[in-house]
One Martini backbone bead per residue (centre of mass of N, CA, C, O) as a GRO file, in nm:
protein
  326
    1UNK     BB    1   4.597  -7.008  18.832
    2UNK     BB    2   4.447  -6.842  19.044
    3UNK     BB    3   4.317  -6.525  19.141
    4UNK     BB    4   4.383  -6.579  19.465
    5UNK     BB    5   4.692  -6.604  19.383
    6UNK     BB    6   4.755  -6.394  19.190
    7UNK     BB    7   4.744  -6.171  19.361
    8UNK     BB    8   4.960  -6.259  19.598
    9UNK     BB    9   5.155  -6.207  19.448
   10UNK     BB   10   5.169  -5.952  19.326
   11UNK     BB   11   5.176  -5.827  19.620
   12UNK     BB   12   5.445  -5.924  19.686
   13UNK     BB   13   5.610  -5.825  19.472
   14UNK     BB   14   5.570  -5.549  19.579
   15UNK     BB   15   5.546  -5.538  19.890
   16UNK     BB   16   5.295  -5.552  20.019
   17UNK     BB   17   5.043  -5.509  20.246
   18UNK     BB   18   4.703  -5.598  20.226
   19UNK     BB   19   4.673  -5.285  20.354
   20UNK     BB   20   4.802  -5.146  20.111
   21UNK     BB   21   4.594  -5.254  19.897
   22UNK     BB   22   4.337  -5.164  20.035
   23UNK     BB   23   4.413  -4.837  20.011
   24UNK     BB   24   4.489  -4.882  19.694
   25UNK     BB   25   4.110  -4.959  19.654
   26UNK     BB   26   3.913  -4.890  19.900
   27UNK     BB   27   3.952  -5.111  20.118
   28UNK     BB   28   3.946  -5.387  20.318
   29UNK     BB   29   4.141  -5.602  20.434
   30UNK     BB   30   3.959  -5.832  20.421
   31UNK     BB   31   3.860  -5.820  20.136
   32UNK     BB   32   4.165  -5.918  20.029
   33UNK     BB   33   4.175  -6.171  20.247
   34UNK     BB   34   3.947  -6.326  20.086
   35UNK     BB   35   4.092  -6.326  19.785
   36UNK     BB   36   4.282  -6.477  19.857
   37UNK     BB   37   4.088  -6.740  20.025
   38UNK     BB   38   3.811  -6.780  19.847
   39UNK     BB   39   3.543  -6.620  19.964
   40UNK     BB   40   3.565  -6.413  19.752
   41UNK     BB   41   3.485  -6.142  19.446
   42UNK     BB   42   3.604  -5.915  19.287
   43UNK     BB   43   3.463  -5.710  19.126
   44UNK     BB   44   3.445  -5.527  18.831
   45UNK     BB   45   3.622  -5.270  18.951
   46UNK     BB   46   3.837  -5.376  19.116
   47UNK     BB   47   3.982  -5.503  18.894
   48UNK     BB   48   4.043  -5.291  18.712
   49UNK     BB   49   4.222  -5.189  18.959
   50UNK     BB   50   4.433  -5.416  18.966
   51UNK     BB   51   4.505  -5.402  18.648
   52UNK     BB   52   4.639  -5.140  18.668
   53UNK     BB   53   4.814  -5.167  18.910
   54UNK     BB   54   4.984  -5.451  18.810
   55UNK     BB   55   4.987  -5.434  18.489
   56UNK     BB   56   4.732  -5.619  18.402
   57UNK     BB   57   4.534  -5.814  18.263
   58UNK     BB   58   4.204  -5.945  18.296
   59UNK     BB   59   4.269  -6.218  18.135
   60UNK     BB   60   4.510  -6.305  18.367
   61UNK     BB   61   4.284  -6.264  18.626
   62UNK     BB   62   4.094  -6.500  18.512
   63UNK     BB   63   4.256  -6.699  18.416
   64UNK     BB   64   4.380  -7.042  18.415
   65UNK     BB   65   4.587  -7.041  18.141
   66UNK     BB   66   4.744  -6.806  18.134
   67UNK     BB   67   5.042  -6.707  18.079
   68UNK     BB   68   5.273  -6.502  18.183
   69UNK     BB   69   5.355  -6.355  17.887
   70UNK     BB   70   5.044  -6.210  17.876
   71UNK     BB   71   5.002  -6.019  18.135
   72UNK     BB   72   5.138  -5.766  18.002
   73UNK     BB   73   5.066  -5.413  18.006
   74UNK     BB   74   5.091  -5.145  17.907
   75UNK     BB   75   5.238  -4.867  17.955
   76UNK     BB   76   5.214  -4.531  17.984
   77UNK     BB   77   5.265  -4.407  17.706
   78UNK     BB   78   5.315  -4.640  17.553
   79UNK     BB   79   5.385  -4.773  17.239
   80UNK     BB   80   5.132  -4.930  16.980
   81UNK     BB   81   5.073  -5.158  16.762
   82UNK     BB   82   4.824  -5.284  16.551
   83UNK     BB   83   4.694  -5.424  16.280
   84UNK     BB   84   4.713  -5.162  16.069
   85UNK     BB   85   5.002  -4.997  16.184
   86UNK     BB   86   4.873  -4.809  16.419
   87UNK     BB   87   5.011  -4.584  16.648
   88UNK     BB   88   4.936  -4.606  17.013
   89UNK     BB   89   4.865  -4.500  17.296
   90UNK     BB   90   4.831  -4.556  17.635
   91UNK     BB   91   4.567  -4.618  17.841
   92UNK     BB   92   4.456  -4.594  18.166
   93UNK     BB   93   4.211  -4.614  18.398
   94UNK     BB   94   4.411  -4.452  18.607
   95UNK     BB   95   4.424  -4.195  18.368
   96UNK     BB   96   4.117  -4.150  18.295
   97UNK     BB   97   4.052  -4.030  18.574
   98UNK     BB   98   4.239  -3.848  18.623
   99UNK     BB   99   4.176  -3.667  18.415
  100UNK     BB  100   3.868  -3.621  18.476
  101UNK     BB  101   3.923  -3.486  18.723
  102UNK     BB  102   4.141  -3.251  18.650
  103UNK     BB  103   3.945  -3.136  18.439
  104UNK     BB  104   3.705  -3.037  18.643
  105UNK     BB  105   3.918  -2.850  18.781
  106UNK     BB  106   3.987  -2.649  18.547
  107UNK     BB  107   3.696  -2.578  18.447
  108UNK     BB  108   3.661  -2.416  18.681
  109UNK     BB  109   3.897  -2.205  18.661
  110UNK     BB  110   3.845  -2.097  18.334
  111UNK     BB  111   3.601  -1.993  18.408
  112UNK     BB  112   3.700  -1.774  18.606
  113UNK     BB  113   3.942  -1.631  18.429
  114UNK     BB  114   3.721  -1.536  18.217
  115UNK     BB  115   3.525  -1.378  18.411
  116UNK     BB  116   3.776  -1.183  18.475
  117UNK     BB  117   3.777  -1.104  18.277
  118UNK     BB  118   3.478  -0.920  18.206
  119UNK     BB  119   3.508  -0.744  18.495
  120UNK     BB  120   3.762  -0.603  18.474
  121UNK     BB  121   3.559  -0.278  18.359
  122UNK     BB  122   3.352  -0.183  18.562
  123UNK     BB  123   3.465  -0.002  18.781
  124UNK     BB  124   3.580   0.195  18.535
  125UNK     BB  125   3.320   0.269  18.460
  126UNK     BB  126   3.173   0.363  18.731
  127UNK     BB  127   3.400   0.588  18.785
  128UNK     BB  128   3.383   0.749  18.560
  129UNK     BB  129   3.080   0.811  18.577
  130UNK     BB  130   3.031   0.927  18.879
  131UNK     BB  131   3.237   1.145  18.830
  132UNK     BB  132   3.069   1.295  18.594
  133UNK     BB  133   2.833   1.315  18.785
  134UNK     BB  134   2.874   1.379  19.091
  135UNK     BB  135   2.931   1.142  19.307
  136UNK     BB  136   3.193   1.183  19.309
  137UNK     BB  137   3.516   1.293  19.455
  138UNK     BB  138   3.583   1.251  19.124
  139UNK     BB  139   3.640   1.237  18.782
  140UNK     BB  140   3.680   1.091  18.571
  141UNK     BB  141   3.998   1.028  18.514
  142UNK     BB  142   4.030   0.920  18.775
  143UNK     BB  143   3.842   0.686  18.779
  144UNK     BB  144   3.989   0.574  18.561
  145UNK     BB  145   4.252   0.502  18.717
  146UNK     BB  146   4.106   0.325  18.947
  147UNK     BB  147   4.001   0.105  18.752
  148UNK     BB  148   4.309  -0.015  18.653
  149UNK     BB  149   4.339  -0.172  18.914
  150UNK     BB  150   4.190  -0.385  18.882
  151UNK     BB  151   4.189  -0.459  18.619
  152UNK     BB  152   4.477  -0.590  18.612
  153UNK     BB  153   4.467  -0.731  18.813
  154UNK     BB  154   4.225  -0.947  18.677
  155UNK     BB  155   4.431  -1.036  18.438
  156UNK     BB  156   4.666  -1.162  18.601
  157UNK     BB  157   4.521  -1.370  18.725
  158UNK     BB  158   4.387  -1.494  18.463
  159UNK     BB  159   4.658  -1.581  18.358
  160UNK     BB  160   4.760  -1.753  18.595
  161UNK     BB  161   4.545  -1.964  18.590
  162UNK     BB  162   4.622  -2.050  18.261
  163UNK     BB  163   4.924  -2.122  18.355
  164UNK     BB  164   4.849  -2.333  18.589
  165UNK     BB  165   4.650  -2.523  18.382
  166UNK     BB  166   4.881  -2.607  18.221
  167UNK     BB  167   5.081  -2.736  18.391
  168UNK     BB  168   4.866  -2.949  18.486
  169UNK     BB  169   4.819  -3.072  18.199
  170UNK     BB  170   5.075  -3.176  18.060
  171UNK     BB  171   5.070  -3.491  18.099
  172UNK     BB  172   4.790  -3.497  17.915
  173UNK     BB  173   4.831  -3.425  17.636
  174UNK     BB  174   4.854  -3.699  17.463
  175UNK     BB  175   4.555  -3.675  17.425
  176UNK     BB  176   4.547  -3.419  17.233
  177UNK     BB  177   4.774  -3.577  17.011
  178UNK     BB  178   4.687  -3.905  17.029
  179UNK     BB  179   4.639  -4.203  16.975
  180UNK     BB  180   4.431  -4.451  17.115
  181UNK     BB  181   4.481  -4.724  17.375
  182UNK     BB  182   4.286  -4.830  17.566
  183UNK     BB  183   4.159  -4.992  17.826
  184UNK     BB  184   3.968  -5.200  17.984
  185UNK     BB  185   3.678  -4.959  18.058
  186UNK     BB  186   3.700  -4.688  17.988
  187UNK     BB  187   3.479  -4.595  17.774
  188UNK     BB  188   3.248  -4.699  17.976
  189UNK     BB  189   3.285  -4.516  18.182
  190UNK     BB  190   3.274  -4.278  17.997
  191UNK     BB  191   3.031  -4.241  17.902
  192UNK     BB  192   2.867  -4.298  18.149
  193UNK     BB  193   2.939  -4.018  18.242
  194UNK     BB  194   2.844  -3.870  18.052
  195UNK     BB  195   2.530  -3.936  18.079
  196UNK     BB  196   2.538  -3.815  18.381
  197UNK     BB  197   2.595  -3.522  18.265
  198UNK     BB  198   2.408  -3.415  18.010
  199UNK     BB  199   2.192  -3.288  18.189
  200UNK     BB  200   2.393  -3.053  18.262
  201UNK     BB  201   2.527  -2.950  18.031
  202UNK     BB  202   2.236  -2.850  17.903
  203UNK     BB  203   2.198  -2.651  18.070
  204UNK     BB  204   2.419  -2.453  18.110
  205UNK     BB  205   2.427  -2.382  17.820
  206UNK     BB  206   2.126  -2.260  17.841
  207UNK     BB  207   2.191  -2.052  18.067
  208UNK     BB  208   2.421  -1.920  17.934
  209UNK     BB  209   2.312  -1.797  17.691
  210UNK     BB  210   2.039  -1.655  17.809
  211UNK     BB  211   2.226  -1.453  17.971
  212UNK     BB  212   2.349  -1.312  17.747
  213UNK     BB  213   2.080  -1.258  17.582
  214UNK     BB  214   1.986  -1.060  17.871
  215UNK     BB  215   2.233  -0.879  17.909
  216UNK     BB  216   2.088  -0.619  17.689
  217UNK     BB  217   1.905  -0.484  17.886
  218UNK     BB  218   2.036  -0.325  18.061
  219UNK     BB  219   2.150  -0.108  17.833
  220UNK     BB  220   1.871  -0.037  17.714
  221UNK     BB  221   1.769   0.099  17.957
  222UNK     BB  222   2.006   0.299  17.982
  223UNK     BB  223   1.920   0.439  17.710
  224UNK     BB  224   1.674   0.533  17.728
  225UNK     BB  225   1.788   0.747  17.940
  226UNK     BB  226   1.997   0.906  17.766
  227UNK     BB  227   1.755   1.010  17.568
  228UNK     BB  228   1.665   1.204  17.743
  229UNK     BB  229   1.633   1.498  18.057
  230UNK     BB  230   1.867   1.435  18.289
  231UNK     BB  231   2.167   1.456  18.180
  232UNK     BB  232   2.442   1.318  18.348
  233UNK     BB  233   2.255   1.042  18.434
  234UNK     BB  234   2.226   0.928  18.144
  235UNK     BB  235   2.543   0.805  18.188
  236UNK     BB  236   2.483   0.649  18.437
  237UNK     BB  237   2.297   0.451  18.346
  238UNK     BB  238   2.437   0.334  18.071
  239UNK     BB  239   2.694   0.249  18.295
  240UNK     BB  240   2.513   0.059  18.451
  241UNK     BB  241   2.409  -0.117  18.228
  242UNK     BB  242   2.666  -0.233  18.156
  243UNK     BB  243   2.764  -0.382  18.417
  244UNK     BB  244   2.532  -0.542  18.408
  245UNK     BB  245   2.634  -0.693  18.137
  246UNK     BB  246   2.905  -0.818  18.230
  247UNK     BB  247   2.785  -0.980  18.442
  248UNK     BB  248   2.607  -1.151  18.285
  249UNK     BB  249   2.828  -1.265  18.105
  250UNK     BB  250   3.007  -1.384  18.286
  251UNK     BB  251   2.810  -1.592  18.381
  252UNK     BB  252   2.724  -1.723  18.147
  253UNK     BB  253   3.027  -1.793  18.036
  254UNK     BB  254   3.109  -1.972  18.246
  255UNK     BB  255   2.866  -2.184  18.192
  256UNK     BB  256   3.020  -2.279  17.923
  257UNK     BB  257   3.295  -2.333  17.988
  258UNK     BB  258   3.270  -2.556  18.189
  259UNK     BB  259   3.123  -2.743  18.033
  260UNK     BB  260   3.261  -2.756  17.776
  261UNK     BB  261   3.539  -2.875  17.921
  262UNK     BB  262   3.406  -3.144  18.036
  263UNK     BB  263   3.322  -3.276  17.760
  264UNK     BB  264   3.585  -3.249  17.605
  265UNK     BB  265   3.713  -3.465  17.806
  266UNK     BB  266   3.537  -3.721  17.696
  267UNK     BB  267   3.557  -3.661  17.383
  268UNK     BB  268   3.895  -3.760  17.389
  269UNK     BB  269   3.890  -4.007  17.484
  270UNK     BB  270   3.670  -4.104  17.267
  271UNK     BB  271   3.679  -4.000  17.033
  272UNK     BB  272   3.515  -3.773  16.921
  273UNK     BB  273   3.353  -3.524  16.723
  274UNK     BB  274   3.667  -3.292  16.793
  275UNK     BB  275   3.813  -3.576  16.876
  276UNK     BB  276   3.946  -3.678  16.614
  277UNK     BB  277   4.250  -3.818  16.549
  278UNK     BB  278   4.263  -3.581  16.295
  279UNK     BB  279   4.243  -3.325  16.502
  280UNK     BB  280   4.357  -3.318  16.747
  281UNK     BB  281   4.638  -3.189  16.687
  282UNK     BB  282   4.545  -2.877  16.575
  283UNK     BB  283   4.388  -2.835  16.851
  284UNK     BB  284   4.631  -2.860  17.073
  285UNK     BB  285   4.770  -2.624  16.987
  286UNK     BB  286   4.520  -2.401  17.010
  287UNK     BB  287   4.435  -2.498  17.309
  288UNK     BB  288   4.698  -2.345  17.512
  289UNK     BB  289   4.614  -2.033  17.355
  290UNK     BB  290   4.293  -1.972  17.361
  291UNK     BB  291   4.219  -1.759  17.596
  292UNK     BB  292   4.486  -1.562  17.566
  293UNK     BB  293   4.366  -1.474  17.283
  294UNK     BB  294   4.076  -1.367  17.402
  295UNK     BB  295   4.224  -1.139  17.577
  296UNK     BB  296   4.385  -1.011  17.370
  297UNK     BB  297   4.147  -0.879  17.209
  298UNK     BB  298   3.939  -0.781  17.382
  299UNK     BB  299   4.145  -0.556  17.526
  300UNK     BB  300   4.222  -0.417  17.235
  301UNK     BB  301   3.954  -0.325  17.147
  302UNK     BB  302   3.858  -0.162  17.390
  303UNK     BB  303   4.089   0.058  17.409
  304UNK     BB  304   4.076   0.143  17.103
  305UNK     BB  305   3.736   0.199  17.129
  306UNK     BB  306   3.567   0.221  17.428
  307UNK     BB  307   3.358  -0.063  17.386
  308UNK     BB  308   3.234  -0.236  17.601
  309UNK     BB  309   2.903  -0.246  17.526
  310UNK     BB  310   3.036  -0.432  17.257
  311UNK     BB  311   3.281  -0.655  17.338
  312UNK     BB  312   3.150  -0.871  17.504
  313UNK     BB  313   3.063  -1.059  17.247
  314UNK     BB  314   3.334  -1.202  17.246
  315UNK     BB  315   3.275  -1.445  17.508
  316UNK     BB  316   3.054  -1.615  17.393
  317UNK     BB  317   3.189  -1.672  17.119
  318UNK     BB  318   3.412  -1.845  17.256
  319UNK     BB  319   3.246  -1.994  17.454
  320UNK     BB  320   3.136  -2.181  17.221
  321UNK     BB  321   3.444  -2.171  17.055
  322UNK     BB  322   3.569  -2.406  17.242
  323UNK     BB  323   3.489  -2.668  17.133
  324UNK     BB  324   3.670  -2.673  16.892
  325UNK     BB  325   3.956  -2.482  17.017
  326UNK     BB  326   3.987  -2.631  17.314
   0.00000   0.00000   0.00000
């Protein structure tokens, strides 16, 4: 049987219409009717897409030899033993797609949930500190109440995020703690994915990185006027150099958390780096309260010390080891 004819068998199989096969290929009805029709064939990305679709191999739909009892691949998430006696999970093409779309939408919500713990005491260091210095008609220790209205709701916020992201990636738990054996083509693609991201990923790191180490700079500015003789003015001036510190290092740290999770998401498909088999498990433990655990300590921290001004170090630090423990 050609490739023609498989096609056709099977998309009756399922009981589809040339247009609903079309519709879920993401090609026009003719580009289906020349294939079934042998006047044309479909790609190489086509194919896979055929393949993960149908659930059979590409060697089933390439070969004219191949009998039934062959086509079939395994289903999602089935496990497989390979020639070594190892357990594998199955992995599809149309599954490996997916989860790096999902995880590309939630790097970018872990990343603003991060950067919301690290500005919600901003207000509250500005308003406690206006109101000491007599620029607002409010003593400092209201400013501090007022100020705890917005760190609240921004820390709520962020355990949302958190917990959003978790119940949303549930169903690919299995990539970060489980040996795989993807479809043919995942590798591939992912890699060149990978490579095609790799000059964003290092800007990134490095632009936020260098935002972090630049945010002492409002601080430091900020004391050196501390240390004057302008009175009440010193300690506001110190407080907004505090501001405009966790200011800059929420933006670097989102930029390092994001694109942190992107890369991760990489090596997990392709098990490299700090996503070997041998570590997988141990890392997806700790890796779906590795957030809300840096939440909790720098809040704490924080609080007990009252030094926002140096506690801020907790947000760049963890999300650098984010890619161990993430």
């Amino acid at each position: 049987m050609i490739l023609a004819d498989k096609i056709m068998e099977l998309r009756k199989k399922e009981g589809w219409s040339q247009e609903q096969l079309a519709e879920k290929l993401g090609v026009s009805r003719q580009s289906v009717s020349k294939w079934e029709s042998v006047q044309a064939m479909p790609d190489m990305n086509k194919l896979l897409q055929l393949s993960d679709l149908f659930a059979v191999s590409t060697d089933y739909l390439l070969r004219e030899d191949m009998g039934e009892e062959l086509k079939a691949l395994p289903a999602v998430n089935e496990t497989v033993v390979n020639e070594q006696g190892e357990k594998l999970t199955y992995v599809s093409l149309e599954e490996a797609n997916e989860y790096l779309a999902l995880n590309g939408r939630n790097a970018g919500w872990i990343a603003v949930g991060v950067a919301m713990c690290i500005v919600s005491p901003i207000l509250l260091i500005f308003l406690s500190a206006a109101g000491e210095a007599g620029y607002l008609p409010i003593t400092e220790d209201q400013g501090g109440i007022l100020g705890l209205i917005p760190l609240i709701l921004l820390i709520a916020g962020a355990v949302a995020i958190f917990v959003a992201v978790s119940l949303r990636s549930r169903r690919f738990e299995y990539l970060g703690k489980e040996q795989l054996d993807t479809a043919y083509g995942v590798k591939g693609m992912t890699k060149e994915a990978r490579s095609s991201y790799e000059s964003e990923h290092t800007r990134d790191m490095v632009a936020g990185i260098v935002l972090c180490i630049f945010a002492v700079v409002p601080a430091l500015i900020g004391g050196f006027f501390e240390e004057g003789a302008i009175g009440k003015e010193n300690n506001f001036a110190m407080a907004l150099g505090v501001c405009l510190l966790l200011a800059m290092v929420a933006a670097g740290v989102f930029l390092i958390v994001r694109t942190s999770v992107i890369w991760d998401g990489f090596q997990t498909l392709l098990e490299e780096g700090d996503y070997t088999r041998r570590h997988k498990l141990a890392q997806e433990k700790i890796g779906r309260i590795y957030w809300p655990i840096v939440t909790a300590v720098y809040l704490l921290v924080s609080f007990l010390t009252m030094r926002w001004d140096i506690t801020w170090v907790i947000w760049p630090v963890a999300g650098v080891l984010s890619g161990i423990f993430g």
